[in-house]
C-alpha positions as CSV (number, residue, x, y, z in Angstrom):
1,X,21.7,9.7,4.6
2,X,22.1,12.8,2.2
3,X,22.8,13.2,-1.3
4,X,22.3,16.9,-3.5
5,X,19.8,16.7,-6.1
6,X,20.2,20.2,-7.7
7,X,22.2,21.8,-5.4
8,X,19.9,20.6,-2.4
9,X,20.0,18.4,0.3
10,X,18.1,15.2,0.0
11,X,17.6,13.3,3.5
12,X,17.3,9.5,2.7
13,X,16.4,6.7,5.0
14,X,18.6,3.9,4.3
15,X,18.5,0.8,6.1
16,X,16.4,-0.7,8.9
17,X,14.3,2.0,10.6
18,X,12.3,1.7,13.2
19,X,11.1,5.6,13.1
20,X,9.8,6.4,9.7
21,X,6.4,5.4,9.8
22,X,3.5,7.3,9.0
23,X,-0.3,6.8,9.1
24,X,-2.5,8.2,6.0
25,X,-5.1,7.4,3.7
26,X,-6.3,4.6,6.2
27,X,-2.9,2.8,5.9
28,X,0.3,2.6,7.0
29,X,3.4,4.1,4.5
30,X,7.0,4.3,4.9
31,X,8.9,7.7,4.5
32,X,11.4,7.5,2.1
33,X,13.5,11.1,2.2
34,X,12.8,14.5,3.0
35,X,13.5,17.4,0.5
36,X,12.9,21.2,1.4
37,X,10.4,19.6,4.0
38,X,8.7,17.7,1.7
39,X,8.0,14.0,2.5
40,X,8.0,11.3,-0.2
41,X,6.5,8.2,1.1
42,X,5.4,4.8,-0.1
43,X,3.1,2.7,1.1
44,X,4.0,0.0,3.3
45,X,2.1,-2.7,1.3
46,X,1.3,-3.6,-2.7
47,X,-2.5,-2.1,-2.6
48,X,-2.8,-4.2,-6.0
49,X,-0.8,-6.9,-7.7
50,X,-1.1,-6.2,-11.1
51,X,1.0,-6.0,-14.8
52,X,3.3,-3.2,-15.2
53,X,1.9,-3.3,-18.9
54,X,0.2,-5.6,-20.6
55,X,2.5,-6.5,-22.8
56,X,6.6,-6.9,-23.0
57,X,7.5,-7.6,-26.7
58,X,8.4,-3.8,-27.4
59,X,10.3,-1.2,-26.2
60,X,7.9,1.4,-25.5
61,X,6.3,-0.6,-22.7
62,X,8.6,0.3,-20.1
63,X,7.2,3.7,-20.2
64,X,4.6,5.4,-17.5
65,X,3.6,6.7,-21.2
66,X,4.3,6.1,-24.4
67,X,3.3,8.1,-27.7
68,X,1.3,5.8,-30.7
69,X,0.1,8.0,-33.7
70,X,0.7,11.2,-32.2
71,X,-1.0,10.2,-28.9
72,X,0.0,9.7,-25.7
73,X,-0.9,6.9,-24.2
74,X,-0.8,5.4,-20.4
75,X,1.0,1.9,-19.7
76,X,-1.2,-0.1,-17.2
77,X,1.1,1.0,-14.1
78,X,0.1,4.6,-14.8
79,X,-3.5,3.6,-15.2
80,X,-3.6,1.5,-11.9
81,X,-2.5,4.6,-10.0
82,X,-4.3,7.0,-11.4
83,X,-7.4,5.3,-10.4
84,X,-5.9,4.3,-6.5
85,X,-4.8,7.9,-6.1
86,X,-9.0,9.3,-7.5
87,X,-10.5,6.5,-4.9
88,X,-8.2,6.4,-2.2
89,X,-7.0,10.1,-1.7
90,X,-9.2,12.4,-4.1
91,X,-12.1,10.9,-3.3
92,X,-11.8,11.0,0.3
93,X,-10.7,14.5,0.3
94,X,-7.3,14.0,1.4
95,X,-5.8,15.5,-2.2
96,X,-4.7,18.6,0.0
97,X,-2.1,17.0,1.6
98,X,-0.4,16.0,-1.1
99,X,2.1,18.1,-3.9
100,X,2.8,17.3,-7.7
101,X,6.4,16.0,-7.5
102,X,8.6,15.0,-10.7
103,X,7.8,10.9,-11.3
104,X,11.4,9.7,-13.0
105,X,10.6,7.0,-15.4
106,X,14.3,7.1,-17.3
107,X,14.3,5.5,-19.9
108,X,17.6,7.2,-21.9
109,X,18.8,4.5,-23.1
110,X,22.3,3.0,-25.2
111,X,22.1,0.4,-28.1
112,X,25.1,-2.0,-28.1
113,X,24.0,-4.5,-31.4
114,X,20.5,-5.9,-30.6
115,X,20.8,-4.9,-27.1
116,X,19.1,-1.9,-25.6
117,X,20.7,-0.5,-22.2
118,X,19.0,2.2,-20.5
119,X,20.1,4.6,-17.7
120,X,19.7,2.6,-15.2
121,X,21.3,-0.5,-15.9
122,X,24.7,1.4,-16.5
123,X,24.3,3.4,-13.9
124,X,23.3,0.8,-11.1
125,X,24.4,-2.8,-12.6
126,X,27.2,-1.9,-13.9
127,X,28.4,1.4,-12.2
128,X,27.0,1.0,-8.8
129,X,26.3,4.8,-8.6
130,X,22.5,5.6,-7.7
131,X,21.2,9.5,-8.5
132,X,18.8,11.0,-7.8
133,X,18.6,13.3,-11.3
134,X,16.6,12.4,-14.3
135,X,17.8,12.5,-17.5
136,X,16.2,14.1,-20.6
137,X,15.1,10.6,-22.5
138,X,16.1,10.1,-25.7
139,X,12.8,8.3,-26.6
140,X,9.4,8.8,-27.3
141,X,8.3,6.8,-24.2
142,X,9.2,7.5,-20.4
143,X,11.0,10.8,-19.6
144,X,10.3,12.7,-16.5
145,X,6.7,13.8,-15.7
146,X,4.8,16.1,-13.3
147,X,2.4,13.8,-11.4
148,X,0.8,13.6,-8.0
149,X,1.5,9.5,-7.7
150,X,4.3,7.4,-9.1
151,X,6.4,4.4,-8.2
152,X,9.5,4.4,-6.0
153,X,12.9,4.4,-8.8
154,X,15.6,1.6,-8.7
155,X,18.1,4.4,-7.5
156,X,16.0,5.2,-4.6
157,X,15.7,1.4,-3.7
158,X,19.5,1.2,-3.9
159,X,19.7,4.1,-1.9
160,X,17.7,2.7,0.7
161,X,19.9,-0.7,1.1
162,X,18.9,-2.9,-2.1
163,X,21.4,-4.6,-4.6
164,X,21.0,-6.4,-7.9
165,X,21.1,-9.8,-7.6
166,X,21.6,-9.5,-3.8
167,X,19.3,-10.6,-1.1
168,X,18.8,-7.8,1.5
169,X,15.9,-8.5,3.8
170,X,17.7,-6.3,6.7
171,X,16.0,-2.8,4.7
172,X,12.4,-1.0,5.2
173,X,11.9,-1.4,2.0
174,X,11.9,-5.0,1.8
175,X,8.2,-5.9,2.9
176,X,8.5,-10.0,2.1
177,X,6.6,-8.9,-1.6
178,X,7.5,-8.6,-5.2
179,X,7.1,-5.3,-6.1
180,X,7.6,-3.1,-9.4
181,X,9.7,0.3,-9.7
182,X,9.4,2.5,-12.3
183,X,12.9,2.4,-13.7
184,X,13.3,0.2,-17.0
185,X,16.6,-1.6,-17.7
186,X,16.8,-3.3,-20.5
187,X,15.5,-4.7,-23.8
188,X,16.9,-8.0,-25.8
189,X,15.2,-10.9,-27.5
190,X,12.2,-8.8,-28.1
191,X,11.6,-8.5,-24.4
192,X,11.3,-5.2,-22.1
193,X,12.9,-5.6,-18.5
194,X,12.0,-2.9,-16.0
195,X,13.4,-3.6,-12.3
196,X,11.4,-5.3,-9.3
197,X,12.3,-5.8,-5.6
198,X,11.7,-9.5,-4.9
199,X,10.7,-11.1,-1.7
200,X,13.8,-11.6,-0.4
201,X,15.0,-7.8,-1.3
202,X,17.3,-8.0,-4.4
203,X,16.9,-5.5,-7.5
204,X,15.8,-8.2,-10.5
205,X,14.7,-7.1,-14.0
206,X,11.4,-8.4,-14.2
207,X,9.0,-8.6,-17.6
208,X,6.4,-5.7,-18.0
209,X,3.3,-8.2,-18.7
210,X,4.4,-10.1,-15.2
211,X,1.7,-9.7,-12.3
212,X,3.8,-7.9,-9.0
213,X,2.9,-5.5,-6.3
214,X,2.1,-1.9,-7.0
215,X,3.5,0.5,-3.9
216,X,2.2,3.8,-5.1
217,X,4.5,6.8,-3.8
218,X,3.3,10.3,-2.9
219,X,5.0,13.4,-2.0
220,X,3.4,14.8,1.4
221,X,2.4,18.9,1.3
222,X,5.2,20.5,3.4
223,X,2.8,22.5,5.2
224,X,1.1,19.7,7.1
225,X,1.8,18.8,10.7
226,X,1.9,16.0,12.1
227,X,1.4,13.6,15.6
228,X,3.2,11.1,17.2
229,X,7.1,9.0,17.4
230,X,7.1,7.6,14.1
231,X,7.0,4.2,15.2
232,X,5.1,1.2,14.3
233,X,3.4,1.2,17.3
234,X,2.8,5.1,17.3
235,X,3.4,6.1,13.8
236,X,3.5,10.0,12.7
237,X,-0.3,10.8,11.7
238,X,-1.4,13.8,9.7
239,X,-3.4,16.7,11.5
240,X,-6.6,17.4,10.5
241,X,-5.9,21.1,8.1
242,X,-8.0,23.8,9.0
């Protein structure tokens, strides 16, 4: 599956697959598309289950990051991976495989009344059209960012073979857990929504402060080579660089 992100080809797995898995970091991931030969991946399981913030009576806490008296500060998701990313793959000296990529947390957003709609929810509840293109936010909370970890988006789930409010367990993506993404979608009643995959594979809006699965993504250096079918049984491992 392709679709042009700036004028280039974006390869996207989409579906069930049986040959996109890959063995790093002493666990098993699944690749999610292939840009310029770069591989984004996420992991095949939550490596935490943990709040996407701590809180979900304001706005701001759909954000990666948010800004509070002139500082920027990280929501908890951003926190839990920066701290899985420095044990798991700085720490072991595996950092050299991987490349910064551009982590989409969009959180443009619309104001209808007392009702907050971001990108997203247009785009993918109401639309149906997923992209893969972040907007500039309008806020002073989300945006795009330059990092070496994220979460997968809810475009890139729908991409793959998710739906709102539609069960889908015939998609990779769908691992039998209830997992976060970093794309917000709404925010009425004095309660943030930011959109989770559930167990049975359906796109949900799901409160910030709610305890789900974290399935960090990373973006594979497009130098590195690799070993084996891609399988489960024989999955593609990363060569030693010399």
């Amino acid at each position: 599956y392709l679709l042009n992100e700036n004028g280039n080809k974006t390869y996207y797995y989409r579906g069930t697959s049986y040959s996109n898995y890959v063995f790093f970091a002493n666990q098993m991931w699944r690749i999610v598309s292939i840009n310029n030969n770069q591989v984004k991946l996420i992991s095949e399981k939550s490596v935490a289950f943990a709040n996407y913030s701590s809180y979900a009576n304001a706005i701001d806490y759909t954000g990666l990051k948010y800004i509070y008296n002139n500082q920027t500060i990280n929501n908890d998701i951003n926190n839990h991976l920066g701290i899985w990313y420095q044990n798991n793959i700085i720490n072991t000296g595996l950092d050299q495989y991987t490349e910064d990529m551009t982590v989409c947390n969009d959180t443009y957003n619309t104001v209808s009344g007392y009702h907050t709609y971001f990108n997203a929810y247009n785009r993918l509840v109401t639309q149906k059209i997923p992209t893969l293109t972040c907007a500039a936010t309008n806020a002073d909370f989300g945006g795009a960012y330059t990092q070496k970890v994220g979460l997968i988006t809810a475009d890139e789930v729908v991409l793959a073979g998710g739906m709102f409010n539609a069960d889908n367990t015939s998609y990779y993506l769908n691992n039998g857990e209830t997992f976060f993404t970093m794309t917000p979608l709404e925010y009425f009643n004095y309660a943030s929504y930011v959109a989770a995959v559930t167990t049975t594979g359906s796109i949900a809006g799901a409160y910030p402060n709610t305890q789900f699965g974290i399935r960090p993504v990373i973006l594979l250096n497009s130098s590195v080579t690799v070993s084996g079918e891609g399988t489960i049984g024989n999955p593609y491992t990363i060569d030693p660089m010399e």
